[in-house]
Every structure is written in C-alpha cells, then in structure tokens.
DOLUM-817074 format. One record per residue (C-alpha): residue number from 0; residue in three letters; x, y, z. Coordinates in Angstrom, 3 decimals, padded with zeros to 6 digits. Each point is the difference from the previous one (the first is absolute). Example, Ala and Ser with C-alpha at 12.3 -4.5 7.8 and 13.67 -1.06 7.14 Angstrom:
2
> k:r:u:v:w
> 0:ala:012.300:-004.500:007.800
> 1:ser:001.370:003.440:-000.660
This chain:
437
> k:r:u:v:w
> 0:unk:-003.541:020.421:-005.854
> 1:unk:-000.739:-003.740:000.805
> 2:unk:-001.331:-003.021:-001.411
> 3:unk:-002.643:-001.421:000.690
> 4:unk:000.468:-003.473:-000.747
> 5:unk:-002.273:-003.066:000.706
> 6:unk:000.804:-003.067:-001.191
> 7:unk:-002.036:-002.990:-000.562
> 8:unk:000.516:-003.831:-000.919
> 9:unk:-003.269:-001.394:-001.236
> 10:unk:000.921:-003.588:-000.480
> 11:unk:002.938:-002.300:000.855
> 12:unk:003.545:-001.242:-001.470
> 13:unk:002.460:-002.111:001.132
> 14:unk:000.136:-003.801:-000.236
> 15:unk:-000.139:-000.133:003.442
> 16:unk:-000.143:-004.204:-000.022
> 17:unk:000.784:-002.566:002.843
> 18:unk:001.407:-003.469:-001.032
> 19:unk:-002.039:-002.843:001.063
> 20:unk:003.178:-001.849:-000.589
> 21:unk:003.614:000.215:-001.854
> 22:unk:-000.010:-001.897:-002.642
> 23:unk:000.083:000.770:-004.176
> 24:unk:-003.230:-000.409:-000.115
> 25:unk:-000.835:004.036:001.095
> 26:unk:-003.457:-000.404:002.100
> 27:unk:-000.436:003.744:000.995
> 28:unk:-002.861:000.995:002.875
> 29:unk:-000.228:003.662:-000.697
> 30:unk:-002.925:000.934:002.667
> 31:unk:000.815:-000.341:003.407
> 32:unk:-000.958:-002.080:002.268
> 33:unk:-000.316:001.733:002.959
> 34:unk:-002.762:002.076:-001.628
> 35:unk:-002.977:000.641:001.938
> 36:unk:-002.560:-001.043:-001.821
> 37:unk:-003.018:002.475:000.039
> 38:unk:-001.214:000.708:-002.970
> 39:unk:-001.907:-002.698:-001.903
> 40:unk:001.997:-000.649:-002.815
> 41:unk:-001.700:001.246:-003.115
> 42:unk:002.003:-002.759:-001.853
> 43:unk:002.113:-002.635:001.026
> 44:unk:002.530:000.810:-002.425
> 45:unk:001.932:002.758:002.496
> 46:unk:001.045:002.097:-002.401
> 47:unk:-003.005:000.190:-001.523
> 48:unk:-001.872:000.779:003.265
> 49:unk:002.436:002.390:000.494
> 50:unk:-000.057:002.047:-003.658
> 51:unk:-004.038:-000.260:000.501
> 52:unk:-000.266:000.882:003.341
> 53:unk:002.557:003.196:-002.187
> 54:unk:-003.035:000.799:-002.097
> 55:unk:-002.777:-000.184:002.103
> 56:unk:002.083:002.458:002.725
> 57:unk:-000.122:003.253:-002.218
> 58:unk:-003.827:-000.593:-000.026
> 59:unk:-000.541:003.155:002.829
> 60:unk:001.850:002.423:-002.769
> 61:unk:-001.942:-001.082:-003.465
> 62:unk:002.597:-002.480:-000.976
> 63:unk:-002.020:-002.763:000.295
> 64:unk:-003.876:-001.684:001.088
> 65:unk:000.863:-002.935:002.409
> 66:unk:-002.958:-001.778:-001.668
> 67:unk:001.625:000.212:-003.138
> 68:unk:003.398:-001.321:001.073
> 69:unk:-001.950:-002.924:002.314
> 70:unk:-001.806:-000.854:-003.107
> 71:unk:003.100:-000.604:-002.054
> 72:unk:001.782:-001.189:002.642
> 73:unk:-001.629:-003.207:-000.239
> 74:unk:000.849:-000.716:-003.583
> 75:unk:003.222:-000.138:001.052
> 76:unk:002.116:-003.681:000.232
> 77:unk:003.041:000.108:002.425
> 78:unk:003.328:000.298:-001.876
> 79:unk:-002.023:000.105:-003.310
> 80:unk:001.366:003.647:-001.300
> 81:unk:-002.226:-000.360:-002.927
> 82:unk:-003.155:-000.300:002.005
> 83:unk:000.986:003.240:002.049
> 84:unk:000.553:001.432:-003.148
> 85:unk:-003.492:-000.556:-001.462
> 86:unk:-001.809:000.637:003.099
> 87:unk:001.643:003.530:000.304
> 88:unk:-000.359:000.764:-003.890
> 89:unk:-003.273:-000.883:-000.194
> 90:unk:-001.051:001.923:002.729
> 91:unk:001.973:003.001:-001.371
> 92:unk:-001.652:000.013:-003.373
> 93:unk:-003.283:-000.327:001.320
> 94:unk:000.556:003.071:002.458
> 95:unk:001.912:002.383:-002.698
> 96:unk:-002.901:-000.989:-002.494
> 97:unk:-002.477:000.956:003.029
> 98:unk:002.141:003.204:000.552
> 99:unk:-000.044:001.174:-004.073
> 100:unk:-003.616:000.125:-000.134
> 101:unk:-000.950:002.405:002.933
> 102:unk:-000.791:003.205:-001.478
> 103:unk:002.975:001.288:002.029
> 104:unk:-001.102:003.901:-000.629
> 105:unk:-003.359:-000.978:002.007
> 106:unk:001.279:-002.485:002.419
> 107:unk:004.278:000.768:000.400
> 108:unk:000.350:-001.677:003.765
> 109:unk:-002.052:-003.277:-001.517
> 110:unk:002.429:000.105:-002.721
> 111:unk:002.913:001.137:001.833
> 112:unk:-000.339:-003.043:002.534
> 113:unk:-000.564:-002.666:-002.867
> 114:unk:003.105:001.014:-001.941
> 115:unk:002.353:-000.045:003.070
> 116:unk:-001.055:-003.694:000.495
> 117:unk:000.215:-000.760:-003.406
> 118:unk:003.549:000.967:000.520
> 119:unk:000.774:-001.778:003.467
> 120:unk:-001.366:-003.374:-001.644
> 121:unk:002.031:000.160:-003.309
> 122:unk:003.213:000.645:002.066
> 123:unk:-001.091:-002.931:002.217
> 124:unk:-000.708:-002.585:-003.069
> 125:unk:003.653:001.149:-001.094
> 126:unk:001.674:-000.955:003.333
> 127:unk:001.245:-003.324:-000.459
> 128:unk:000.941:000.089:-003.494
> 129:unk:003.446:001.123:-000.107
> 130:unk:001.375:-003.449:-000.339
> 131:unk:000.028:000.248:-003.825
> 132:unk:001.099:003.593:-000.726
> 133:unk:-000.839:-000.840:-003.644
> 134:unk:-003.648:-000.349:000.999
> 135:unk:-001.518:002.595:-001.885
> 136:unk:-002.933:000.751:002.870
> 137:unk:002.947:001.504:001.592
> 138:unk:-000.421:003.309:-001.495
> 139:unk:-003.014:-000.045:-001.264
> 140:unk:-002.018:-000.580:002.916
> 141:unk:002.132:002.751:001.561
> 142:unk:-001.282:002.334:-002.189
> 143:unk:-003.057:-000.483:000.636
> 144:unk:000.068:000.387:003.741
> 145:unk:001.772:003.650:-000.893
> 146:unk:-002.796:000.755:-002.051
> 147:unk:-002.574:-001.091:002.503
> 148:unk:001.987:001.870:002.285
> 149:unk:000.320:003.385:-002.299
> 150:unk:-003.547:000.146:-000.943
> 151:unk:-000.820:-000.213:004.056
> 152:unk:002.545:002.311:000.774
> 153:unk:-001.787:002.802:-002.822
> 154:unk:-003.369:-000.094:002.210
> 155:unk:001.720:000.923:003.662
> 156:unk:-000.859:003.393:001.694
> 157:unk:003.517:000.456:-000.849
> 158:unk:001.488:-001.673:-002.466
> 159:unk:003.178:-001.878:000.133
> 160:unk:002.493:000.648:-001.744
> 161:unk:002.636:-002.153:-001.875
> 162:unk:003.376:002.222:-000.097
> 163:unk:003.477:-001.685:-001.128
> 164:unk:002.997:000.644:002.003
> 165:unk:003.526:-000.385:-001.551
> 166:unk:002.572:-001.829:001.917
> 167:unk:003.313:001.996:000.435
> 168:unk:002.552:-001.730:-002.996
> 169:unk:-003.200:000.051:-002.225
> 170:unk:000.162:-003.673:-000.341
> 171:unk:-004.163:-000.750:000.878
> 172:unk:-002.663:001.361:000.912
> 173:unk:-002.474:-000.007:003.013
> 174:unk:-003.599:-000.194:000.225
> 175:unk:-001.848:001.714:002.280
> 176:unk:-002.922:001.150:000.696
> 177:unk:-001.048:003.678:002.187
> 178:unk:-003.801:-000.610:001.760
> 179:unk:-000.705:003.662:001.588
> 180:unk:-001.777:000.297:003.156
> 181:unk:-002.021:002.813:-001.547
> 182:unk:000.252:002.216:003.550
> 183:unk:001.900:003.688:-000.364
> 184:unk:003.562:000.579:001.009
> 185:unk:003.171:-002.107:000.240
> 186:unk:-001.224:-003.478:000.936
> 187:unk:002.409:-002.559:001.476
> 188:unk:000.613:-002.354:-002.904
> 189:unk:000.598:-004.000:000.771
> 190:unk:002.132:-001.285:-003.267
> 191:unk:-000.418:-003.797:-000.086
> 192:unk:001.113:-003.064:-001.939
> 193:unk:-000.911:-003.858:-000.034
> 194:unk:002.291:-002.299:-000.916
> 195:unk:000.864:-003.508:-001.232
> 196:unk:-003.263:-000.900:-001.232
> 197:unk:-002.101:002.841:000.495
> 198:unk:-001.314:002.955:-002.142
> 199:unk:000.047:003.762:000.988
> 200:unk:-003.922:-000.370:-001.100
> 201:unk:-000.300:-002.296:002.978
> 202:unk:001.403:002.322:002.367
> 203:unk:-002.494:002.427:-000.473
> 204:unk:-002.602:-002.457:001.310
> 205:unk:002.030:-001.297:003.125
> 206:unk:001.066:002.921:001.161
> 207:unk:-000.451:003.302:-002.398
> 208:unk:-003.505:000.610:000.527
> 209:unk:000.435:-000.328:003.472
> 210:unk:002.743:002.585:-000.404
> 211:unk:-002.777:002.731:-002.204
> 212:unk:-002.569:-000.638:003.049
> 213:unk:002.270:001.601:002.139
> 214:unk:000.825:002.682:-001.514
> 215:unk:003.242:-000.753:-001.793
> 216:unk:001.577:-000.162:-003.287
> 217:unk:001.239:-003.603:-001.384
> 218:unk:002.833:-000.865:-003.105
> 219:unk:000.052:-003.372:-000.526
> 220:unk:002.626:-001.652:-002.533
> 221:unk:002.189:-002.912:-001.117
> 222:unk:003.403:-000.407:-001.307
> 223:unk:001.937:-002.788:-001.385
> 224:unk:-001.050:-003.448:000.752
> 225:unk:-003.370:000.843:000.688
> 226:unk:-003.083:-000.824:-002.057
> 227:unk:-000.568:003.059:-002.559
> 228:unk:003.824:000.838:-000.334
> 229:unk:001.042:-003.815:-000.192
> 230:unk:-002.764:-000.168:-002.773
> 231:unk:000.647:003.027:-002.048
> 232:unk:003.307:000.719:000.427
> 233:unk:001.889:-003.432:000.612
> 234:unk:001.873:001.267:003.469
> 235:unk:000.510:-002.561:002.642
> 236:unk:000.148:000.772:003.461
> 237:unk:003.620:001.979:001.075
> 238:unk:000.934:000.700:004.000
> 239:unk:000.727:003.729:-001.203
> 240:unk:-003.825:000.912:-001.479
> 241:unk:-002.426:-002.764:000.823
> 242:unk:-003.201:001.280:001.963
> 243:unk:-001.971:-002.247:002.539
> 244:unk:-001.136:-003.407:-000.105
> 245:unk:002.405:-000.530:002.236
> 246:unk:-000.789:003.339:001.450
> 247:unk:000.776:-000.166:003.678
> 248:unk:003.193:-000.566:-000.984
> 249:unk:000.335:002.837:-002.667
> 250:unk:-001.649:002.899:001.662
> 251:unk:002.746:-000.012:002.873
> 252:unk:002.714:-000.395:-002.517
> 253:unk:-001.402:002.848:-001.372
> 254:unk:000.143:001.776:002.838
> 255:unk:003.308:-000.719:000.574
> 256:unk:000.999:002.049:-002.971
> 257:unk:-002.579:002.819:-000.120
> 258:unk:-000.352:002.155:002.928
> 259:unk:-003.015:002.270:-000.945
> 260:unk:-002.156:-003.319:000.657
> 261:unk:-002.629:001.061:002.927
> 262:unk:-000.589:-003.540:000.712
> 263:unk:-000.022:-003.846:-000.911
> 264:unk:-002.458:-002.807:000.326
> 265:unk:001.587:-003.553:-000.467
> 266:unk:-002.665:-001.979:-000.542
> 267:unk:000.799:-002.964:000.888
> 268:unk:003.341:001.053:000.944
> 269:unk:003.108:-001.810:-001.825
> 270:unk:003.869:000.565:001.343
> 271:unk:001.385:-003.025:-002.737
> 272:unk:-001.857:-001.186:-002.643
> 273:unk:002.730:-002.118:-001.703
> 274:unk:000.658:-001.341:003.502
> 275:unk:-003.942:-000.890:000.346
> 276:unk:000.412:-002.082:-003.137
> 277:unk:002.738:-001.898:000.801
> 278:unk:-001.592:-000.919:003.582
> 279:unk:-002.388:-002.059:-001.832
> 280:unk:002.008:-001.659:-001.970
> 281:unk:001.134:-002.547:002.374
> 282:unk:002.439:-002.720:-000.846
> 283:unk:-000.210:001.828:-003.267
> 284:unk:002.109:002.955:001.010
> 285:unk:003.534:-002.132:000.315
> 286:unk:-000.809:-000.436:-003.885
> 287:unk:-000.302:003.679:-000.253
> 288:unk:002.980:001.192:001.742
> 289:unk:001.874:-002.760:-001.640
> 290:unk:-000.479:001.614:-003.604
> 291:unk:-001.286:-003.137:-001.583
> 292:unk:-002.151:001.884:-002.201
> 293:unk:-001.083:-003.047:-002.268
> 294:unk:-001.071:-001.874:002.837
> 295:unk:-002.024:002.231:001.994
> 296:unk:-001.461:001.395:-003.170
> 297:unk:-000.715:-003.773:-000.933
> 298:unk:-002.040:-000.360:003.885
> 299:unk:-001.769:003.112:-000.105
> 300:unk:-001.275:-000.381:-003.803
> 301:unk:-000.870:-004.015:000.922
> 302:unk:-002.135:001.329:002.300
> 303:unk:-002.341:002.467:-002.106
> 304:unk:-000.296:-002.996:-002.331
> 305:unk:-001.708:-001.860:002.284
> 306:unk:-003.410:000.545:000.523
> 307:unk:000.004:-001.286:003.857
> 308:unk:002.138:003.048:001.126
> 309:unk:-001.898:002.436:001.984
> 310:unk:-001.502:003.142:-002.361
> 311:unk:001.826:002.615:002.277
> 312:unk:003.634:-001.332:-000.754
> 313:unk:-000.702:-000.409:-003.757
> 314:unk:-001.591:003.513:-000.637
> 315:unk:002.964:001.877:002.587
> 316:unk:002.693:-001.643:-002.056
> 317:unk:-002.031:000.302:-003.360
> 318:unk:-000.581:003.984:001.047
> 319:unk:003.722:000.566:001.010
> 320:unk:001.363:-001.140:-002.930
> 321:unk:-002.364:001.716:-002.164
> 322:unk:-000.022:003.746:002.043
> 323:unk:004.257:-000.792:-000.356
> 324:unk:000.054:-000.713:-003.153
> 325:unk:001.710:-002.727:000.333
> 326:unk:000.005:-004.341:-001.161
> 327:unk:002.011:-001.499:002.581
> 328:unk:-001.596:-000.122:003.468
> 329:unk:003.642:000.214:001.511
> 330:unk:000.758:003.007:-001.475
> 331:unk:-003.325:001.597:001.388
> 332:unk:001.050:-000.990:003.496
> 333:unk:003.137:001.717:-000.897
> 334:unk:-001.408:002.812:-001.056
> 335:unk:-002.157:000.370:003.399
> 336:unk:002.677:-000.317:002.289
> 337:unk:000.832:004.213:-000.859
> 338:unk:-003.430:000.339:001.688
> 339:unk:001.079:000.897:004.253
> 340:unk:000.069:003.390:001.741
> 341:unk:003.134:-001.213:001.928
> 342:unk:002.520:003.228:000.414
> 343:unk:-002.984:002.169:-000.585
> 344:unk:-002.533:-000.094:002.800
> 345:unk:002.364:002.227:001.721
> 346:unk:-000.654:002.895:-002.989
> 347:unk:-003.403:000.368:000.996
> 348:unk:-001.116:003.289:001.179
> 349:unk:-003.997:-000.333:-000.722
> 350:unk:-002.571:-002.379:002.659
> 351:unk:-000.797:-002.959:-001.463
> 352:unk:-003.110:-002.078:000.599
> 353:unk:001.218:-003.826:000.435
> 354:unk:-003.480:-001.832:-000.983
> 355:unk:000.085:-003.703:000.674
> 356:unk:-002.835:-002.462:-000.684
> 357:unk:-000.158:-002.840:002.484
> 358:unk:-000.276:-003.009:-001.915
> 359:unk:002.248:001.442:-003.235
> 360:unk:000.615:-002.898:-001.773
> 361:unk:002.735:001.515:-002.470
> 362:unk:001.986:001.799:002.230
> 363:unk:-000.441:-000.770:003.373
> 364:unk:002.647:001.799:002.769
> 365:unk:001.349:002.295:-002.776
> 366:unk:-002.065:003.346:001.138
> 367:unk:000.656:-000.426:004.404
> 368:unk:004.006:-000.229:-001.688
> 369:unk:-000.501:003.321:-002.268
> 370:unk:-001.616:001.571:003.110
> 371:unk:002.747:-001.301:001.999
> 372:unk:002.570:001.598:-002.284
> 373:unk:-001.876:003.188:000.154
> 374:unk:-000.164:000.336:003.429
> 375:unk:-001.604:003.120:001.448
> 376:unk:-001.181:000.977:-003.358
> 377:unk:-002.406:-003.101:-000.442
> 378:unk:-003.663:-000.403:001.042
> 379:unk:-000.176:-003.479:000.140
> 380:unk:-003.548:-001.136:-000.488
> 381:unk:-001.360:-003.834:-000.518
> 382:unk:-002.983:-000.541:-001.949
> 383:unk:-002.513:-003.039:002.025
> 384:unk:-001.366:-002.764:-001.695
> 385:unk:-002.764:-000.123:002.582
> 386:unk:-001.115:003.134:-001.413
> 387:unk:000.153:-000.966:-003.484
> 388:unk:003.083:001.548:-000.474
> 389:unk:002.726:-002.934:000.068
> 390:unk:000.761:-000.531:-003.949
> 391:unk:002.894:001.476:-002.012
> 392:unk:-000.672:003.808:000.355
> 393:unk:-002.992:-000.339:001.829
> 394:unk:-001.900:-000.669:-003.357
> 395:unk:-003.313:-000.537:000.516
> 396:unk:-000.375:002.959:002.804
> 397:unk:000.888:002.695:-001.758
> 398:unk:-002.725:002.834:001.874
> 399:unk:001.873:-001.147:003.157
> 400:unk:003.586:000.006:-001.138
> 401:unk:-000.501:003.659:-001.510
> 402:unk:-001.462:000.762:002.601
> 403:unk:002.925:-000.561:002.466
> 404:unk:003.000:001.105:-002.649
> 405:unk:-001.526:003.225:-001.496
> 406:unk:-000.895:001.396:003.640
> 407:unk:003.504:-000.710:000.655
> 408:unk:001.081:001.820:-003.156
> 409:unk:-002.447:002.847:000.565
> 410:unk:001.056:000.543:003.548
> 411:unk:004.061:-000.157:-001.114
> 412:unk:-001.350:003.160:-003.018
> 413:unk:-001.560:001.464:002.848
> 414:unk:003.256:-000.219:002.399
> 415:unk:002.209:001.663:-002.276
> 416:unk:-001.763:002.431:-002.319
> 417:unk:-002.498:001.075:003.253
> 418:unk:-002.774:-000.883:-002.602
> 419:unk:-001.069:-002.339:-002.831
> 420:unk:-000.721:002.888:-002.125
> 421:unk:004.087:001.300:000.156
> 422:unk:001.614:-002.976:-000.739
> 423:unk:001.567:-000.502:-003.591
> 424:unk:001.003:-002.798:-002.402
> 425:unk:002.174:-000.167:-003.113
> 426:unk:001.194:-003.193:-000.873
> 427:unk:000.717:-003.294:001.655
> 428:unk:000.290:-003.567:-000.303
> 429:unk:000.208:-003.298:001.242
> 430:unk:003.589:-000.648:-001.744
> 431:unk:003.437:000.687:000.878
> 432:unk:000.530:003.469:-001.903
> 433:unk:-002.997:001.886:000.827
> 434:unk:000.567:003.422:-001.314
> 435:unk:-001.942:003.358:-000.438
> 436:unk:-002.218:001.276:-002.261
C-alpha cells in the first residue's frame, strides 16, 4: 500500500535578508530586488501586499471575496501591525455576524460560504501579532476562526471531520482533519500540512477543495510549532515531527523515511532551510558562526525595535521565535540549521514534483538545488510571473498552479495503480518520521 502524500507550503519563512551595508546598525532588505514587478502592489508595505495578495488568492475555493479583502486592504498603513489587525478583524466580525444569521437549514451554501470567510479573515487579522505572545488576541481570535471554520465545515455535502492522531511516545497530539470525496470505492487520499505560519483550515482552501473536485480524499493537519498545536498545546517546532510551512522541504524528508509514499509535491521546493537563513544574513553570519550570542541577539532584536526596518524581517524573526519557542533570536537560527535534506535525497524512492516560483522572494535557488539532488526523480517545474504566477508559491494563481501539480499527481496514481480508483493511502506526512496508520 502507498501514500499518497501532497504537500503544500501556503506562506513563507526564512529571514531571507540582504545587507545594504555591514555595519551595527542591521538595515535588512528582505524582498529582492531582482523581482519582476507585475503585479500592482496592493500595498507598499511588501509583506503586507504579500499576506493580502494570501487572502484574496483562496477567493476561487470560498475562502475569501476579493472585494472584501480590497476593501480592507486599504485601511491598512505599511508596517503599522495594528492597522492590519483592525482591518482584518473588522472585516471578520462583520462576515461571521453576516454568516450567523442565514437561516442555514434554508440557505446551507449561503451560509456555508460566509462562515469559511469569516474564518480566512480572523486568521488573517491574527497574522502579525505574534510579537507579544502574551497578547491575549492570540488565542482568542484563533478560536474563533475554528469556530467559523467548524460551523462551515457542519453544512458540506460531506462533512469534515476533525479526528486526533497520537504521536508515537504519546507526548502530543495532532490535529487533523478527514474531508471525503463522497465517490464509492478506495479513493486516492492526498494527506497535507502547512507550516510555519499557516493553518490546516487554510489548506483546505488552497488546495483541498481542489483535491474533492477531482475525485479524491484530503487529511489535512498540524503538529508542533504550528498555529492550533503551538496554541493549545505549547509545542514548538522539532526537525523529527514538524509538518509544512516549510513544506517543500519536509515532504521529501518524509519521503526519505517512508517508502509507501506514492508521490511528493515540494512546493516551492527547499534542499536547506537553515542554510537559506544564513544566506541572508550577510556580514551578520561571521557573528553567527562566531558564537557571540549576546551580540547577534543584541543586532537582530535592535532591529525589530525600530520601526524603519522592513515588515517582512520583523514578522520572520518575530514568527520564528515564537513557532520555536524560543527568546533569543540566536538560538532560533540555531535551532534552524537541523532543517537540510543533505545525506537523504539519495533515500528517495517516490517522484517528486520540484515547484519553483520565478520571482520567490524567500527562497530563491533552493527548489532547482532539491531537484538537482533528486535527479531523475524530480519534475522540475517554474512557476511565471508573466502569468501571474511569480510570488512565493504561486499565491495568487492558485486555479493554475493546481491545475499543473494535481494533473501531475493524478497521472503518477494513474501510472502505478493502472487507475485512480485502485490507489490507496494510510498515513503520511511532511516530517521526518512519517509512519503508518
């Protein structure tokens, strides 16, 4: 029996900065420069383009109204976390209020569609808050996007449905969540996680429903270090159990252990993620690798105090340390450095699909070096910007992008069970010890 395992990364991590010049006085330029520019910017605060541009993408599979998101969009002020804040929550309340009082036993897909935005704009208005982990909106705007999500869930065709999975030692728990395809027989099954940032709600919009419209079953869940298990149970991210933010690295380290997998999408493919941090470091990195912790703790955190540096440094540093679990930005970077698939590309037996997106501004030549460590068992395939395809994960063209890696995936099924219909799943994962259920 084989796995079949789809992985997903949603969003971004990684610092991922350039130096504009060595000195003590850290002036990170996270975005690149070489970026082809597009897209009009829906903010010229990048990260904030970016995280909107986020929202607005899951539009085509009820996660969002790109009216909605444009609206609150401009409420937002660049670097002003509070502002992106208000515009999302606003918006959220207003929708989830809008959602509660459709007679949901006359009108379900009305109230279906309202909840599942609800949900997709309270996780959005929670994005950039993780600077303060005693900020109370933390949680409790988190449980609101689950409930958004639940009640949405309750008026499908079919139903999800939330199951808990125990890890092996018994030490945590995993979320996940089983949305049936509702067609007869053994379907193929695509188990998939997000990642650094990102929710296992989310997924089903990017991807899952995609995934049911074809005919297949989806699992979606998160382990430590991501959002519901960093919330409720306190567990930071660990190299042996974390699922996919960082995804197109973790599916083909998964693969590397568990054999039964049919078939892996890296999306957008990672070979070293602790690597891709320190590259944009800069002059920074000799005060890595010297040890000095106080110092480079002393750069990194005089730089998130000041309002001038750019809002994607602040929240990737400001994420990592609170999906670690840890204070000190130094030992973060430490921590990251476990995060390579060197010494285990070679332990892959499954194809994996290498996606790339041409102007990735987090992670840049990391997926054409996974595919190049893969070697006959990659499909390398780069996303175009002229098509509307260039960002992070091709966010913002996800009909297209779905398009090209689930016909991929379908025709790989199709290969090796002679039909869709015949192949199997159990349980996978996008960490380094996926095992069977």
């Amino acid at each position: 029996m084989k796995v079949s395992l789809l992985s997903i990364v949603a969003g971004c991590i990684g610092l991922g900065v350039a130096y504009r010049r060595p000195s003590m006085n850290w002036e990170p330029k996270y975005w690149r420069d070489d970026a082809q520019d597009l897209q009009k910017p829906l903010s010229s605060d990048a990260e904030f383009h970016y995280e909107i541009l986020r929202t607005m993408a899951i539009a085509p599979y009820e996660g969002s109204d790109i009216g909605e998101v444009l609206v609150a969009a401009q409420q937002v002020k660049p670097g002003d976390y509070e502002s992106y804040y208000s515009a999302f929550y606003s918006l959220a309340a207003r929708v989830d209020k809008q959602a509660q009082a459709i007679d949901s036993s006359k009108y379900p897909v009305s109230a279906r569609q309202a909840f599942f935005k609800a949900a997709s704009y309270y996780r959005s208005a929670d994005f950039f808050l993780q600077g303060n982990w005693s900020d109370p909106r933390i949680n409790t705007i988190w449980d609101r996007a689950l409930a958004s999500f639940n009640s949405a869930m309750k008026l499908m065709s079919f139903p999800g449905e939330r199951i808990t999975l125990h890890a092996k030692d018994d030490n945590f728990t995993i979320p996940a969540i089983f949305f049936r395809s509702g067609l007869p027989g053994p379907r193929p099954t695509i188990i998939m996680g997000n990642g650094y940032d990102g929710s296992q709600e989310e997924m089903y919009h990017v991807l899952g429903q995609a995934v049911l419209q074809r005919g297949m079953n989806v699992i979606t869940y998160e382990g430590p270090g991501q959002p519901t298990v960093r919330r409720q149970q306190n567990l930071a991210f660990i190299p042996e159990s974390t699922p996919s933010r960082f995804g197109g690295y973790l599916a083909p380290r998964a693969a590397a252990f568990e054999h039964r997998i049919a078939a892996v999408l890296a999306i957008d493919g990672i070979y070293d993620y602790g690597q891709a941090n320190l590259d944009g470091l800069g002059p920074l990195t000799t005060v890595f690798k010297s040890g000095n912790s106080t110092l480079f703790d002393y750069i990194i955190k005089e730089a998130l105090a000041n309002v001038t540096t750019e809002t994607a440094t602040r929240w990737a540093v400001q994420q990592g340390l609170w999906s670690f679990r840890v204070e000190s930005p130094f030992e973060w970077m430490t921590l990251t450095q476990a995060y390579n698939l060197s010494g285990l590309t070679n332990k892959i037996k499954a194809p994996v699909f290498v996606a790339s997106a041409e102007d990735d501004q987090y992670f840049g030549h990391q997926a054409k070096l996974l595919a190049d460590h893969l070697g006959k068992l990659a499909t390398f395939h780069s996303f175009a910007a002229s098509e509307g395809a260039g960002e992070h994960c091709s966010v913002g063209a996800a009909i297209m992008e779905n398009q090209v890696v689930l016909d991929w995936f379908q025709g790989i099924i199709a290969r090796d069970a002679g039909s869709l219909a015949a192949a199997s799943a159990c349980y996978g994962g996008s960490d380094g010890t996926a095992g069977a259920a």
